[in-house]
N, C-alpha and C positions, 0 to 999 in steps of 0.2 A: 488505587483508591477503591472505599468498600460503594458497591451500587447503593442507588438510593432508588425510592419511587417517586418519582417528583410529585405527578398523578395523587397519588396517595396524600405528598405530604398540603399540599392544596383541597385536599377533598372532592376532589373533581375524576371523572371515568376520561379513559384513553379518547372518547367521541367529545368530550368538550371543544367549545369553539373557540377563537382567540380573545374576541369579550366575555368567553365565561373566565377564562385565565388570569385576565385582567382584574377582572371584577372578585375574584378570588382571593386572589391576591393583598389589593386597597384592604377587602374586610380582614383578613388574617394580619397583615402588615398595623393597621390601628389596633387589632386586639391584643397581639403580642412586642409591640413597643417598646423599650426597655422606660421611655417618659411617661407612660400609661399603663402599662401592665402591672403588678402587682404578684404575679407568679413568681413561683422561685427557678423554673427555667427559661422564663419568659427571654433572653439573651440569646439562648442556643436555639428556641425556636422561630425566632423573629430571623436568626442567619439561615435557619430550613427552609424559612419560607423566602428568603430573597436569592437563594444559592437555587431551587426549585424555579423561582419566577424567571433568573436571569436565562433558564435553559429554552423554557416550555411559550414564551413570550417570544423568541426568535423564530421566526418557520423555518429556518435552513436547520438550525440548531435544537430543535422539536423533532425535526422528521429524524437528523441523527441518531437522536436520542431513541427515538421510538424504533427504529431500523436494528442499533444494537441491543437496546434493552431487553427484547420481548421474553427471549429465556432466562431472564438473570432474576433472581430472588434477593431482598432488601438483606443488607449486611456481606452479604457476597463477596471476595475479591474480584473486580471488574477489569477484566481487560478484552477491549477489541478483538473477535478473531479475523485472522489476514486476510488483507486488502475487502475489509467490510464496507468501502465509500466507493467499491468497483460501479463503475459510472454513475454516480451520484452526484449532480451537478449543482455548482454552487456559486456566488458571488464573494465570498470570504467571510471576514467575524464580521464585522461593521455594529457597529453602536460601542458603548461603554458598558465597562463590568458595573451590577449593583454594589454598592462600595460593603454589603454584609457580605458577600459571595466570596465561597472558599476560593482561595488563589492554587489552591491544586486543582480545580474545578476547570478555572480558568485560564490555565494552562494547558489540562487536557481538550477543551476546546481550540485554543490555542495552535497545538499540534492538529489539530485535525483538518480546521481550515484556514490557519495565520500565516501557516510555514511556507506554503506552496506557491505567496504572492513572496515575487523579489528572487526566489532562491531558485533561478534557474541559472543551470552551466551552459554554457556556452554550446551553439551546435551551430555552426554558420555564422552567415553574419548580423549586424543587428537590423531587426526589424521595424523597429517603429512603435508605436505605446509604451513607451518607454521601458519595454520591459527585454532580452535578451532573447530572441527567438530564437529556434532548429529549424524548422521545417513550416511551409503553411498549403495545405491543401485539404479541400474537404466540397463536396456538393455545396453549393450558393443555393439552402431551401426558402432562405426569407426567413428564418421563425423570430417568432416574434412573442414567442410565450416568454414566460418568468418575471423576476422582477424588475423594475424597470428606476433607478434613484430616487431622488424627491431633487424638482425642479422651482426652479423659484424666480421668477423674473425674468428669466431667462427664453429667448427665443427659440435657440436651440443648444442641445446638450448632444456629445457623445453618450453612447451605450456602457455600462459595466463590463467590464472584463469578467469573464466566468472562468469556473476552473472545475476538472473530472478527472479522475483517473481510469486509465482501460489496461486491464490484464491481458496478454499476449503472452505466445508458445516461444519457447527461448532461439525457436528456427526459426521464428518472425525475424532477430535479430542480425543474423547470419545473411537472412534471402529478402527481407523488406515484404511486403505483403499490402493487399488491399484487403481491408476489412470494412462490416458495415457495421458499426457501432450504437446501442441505444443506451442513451442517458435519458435518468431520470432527475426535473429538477422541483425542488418544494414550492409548491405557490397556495395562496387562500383564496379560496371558492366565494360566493358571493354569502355563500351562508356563514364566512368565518372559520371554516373548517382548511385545514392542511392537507393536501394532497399531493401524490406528485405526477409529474407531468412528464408525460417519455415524447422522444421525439429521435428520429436515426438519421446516424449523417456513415456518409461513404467515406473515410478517410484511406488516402495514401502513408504507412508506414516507412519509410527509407532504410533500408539492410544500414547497422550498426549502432541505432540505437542501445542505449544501456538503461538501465532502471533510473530511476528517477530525473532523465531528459523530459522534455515537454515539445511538442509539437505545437506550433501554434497555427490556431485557422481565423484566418481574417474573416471580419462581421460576422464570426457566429455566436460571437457574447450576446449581454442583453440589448433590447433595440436602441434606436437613438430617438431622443427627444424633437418635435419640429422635422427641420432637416439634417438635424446634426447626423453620423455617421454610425453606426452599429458598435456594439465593444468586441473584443476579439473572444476564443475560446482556446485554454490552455490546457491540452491532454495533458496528465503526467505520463509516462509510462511505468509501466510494472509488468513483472514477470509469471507465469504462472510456478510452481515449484514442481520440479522438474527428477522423477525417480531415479534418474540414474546422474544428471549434472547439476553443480553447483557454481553459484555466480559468485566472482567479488569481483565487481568493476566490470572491467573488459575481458578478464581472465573467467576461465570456466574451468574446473576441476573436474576427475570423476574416478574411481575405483576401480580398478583392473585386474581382474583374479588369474594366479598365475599358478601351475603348478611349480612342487620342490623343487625338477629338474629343472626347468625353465629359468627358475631364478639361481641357481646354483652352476649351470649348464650354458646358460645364456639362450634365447629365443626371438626368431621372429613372430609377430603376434599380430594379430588384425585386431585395431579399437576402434569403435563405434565414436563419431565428432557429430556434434548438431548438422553438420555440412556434408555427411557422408563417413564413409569406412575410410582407415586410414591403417598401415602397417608401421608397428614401431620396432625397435633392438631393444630387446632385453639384455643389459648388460651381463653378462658373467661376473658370478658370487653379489645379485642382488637381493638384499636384506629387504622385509616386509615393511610397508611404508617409507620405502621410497619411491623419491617424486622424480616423475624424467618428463623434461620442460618440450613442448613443440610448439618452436615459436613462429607468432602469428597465428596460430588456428584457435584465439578467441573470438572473442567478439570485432566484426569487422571495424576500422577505425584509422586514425591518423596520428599516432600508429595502431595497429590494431592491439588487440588482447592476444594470451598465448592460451595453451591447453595445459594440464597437468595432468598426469595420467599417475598413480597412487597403485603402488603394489600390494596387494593382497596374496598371500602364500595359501592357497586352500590345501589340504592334506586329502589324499585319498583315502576309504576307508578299507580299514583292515577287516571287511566283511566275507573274505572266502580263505581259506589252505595257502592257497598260490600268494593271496595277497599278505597276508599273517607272516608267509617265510620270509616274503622281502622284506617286511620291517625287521625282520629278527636278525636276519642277514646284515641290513646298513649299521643295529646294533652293535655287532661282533666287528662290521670292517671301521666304523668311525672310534671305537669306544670315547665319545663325547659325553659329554656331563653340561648340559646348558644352563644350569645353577652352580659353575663355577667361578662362579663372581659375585655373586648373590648376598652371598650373606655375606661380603666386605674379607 
């Protein structure tokens, strides 16, 4: 989708407060009407201005907004750069779409914070909140910042479930690790203004996490109403991208450069695993881009992930005498033509 300036389309600067937005809004929304206006774009302006308000009116969905937007220019193609919501803590969408607001709009909000309630895989057994926990550990700090529902006759209420994502080294996966994590979550100051709010918790990681598992920590969602009980807080997990491996699932891939004899010859060879060095067999007469499977040395699990190790043939260079003959040599003893199939 092309960025838009919401800001802009409102008339309003980035320091507006949430009743200037509001108030913004009502005046723009009666003047561009399709039952009141009289413009001949008065239609596609009245959907800018309700597709704008549905953003800039949410504080979780503002501060995103304002988090990705800040380098992007109007018309743009917009797209998130990776893991941009890295501890940005949140309660979900909540509320209704304005019924003018583009439905690609509302989808890409959608994906941002709709997805991550409901769609956890299983890591253990179930925990309780009705939602499917991994793992729950983290420091007991009491916090009691964010948002907190709307209560209504009610004596007491549970807390919101909250939800964050934390980036992790792909050895966190292999070895489990203790980290201290700081999230930030969107809340409105007494002036109306959006801010956010950081606050660090200690969490225990468990060796074999995968990307998009969830860790869940009891009471450290939003508080709870009276005496009602705290809501929980749901880590996604995610990975940092990693120069030398690559993840699908449990499996982890990576590039192994081999020289001609090696792969024509067959070799023993030392490759670097998240977990340590390991020695593999290079089979004899192995062609470039082949895969040689070691199973189990992924991601730890039940069952685990394996490793792929992916052949690269690098050539030496023919940069001296001595080196120049031996190419000219293997010339004379193979006489091969490796474009003899080529052209059908």
């Amino acid at each position: 989708m092309k960025y838009k300036d919401y800001y802009e389309t409102l008339g309003l600067e980035r320091s507006a407060t949430q009743d200037d937005i509001k108030r913004a809004y009502r005046k723009l929304a009666r003047k561009y009407h399709p039952d009141v206006s009289k413009l001949d774009d008065t239609e596609e302006r009245f959907k800018e201005v309700g597709e704008a308000y549905e953003v800039l009116k949410d504080p979780e969905k503002r501060a995103a907004y304002d988090r990705m937007g800040s380098e992007w220019q109007n018309g743009q193609e917009f797209q998130p750069p990776p893991n941009w919501d890295e501890g940005f803590e949140f309660r979900g969408r909540g509320g209704e779409a304005h019924p003018e607001a583009d439905p690609n709009l509302d989808d890409f909000f959608a994906q941002m914070f709709g997805q991550r309630q409901g769609a956890y895989q299983r890591y253990g057994g179930q925990q309780g909140g009705g939602h499917e926990g991994f793992y729950q550990g983290a420091d007991q700090g009491g916090y009691q910042g964010g948002f907190q529902g709307g209560f209504q006759g009610s004596a007491q209420m549970a807390g919101q479930d909250h939800h964050a994502k934390v980036v992790l080294d792909l050895e966190d996966a292999y070895r489990g690790a203790q980290r201290g994590i700081t999230l930030q979550m969107p809340v409105v100051d007494g002036e109306g203004h959006v801010k956010l709010e950081s606050r660090t918790l200690n969490v225990t990681v468990p060796k074999g996490m995968k990307a998009g598992q969830h860790l869940r920590l009891a009471g450290q969602g939003g508080p709870g109403f009276g005496d009602g009980p705290a809501g929980d807080l749901y880590l996604e997990i995610a990975y940092r991208d990693h120069p030398r491996f690559r993840l699908d699932g449990r499996d982890v891939s990576l590039d192994v450069p081999v020289a001609p004899w090696e792969a024509a010859l067959g070799a023993q060879v030392k490759v670097p695993t998240p977990d340590g060095v390991v020695e593999i067999t290079v089979p004899k007469g192995s062609a470039a881009g082949r895969r040689l499977r070691l199973k189990g040395k992924g991601i730890p699990g039940n069952p685990p992930g394996d490793l792929y190790v992916v052949l690269s043939i690098v050539l030496p260079p023919a940069d001296t005498e001595q080196a120049a003959a031996a190419y000219t040599a293997m010339r004379q003893a193979f006489h091969f033509d490796p474009r003899a199939h080529f052209y059908g």
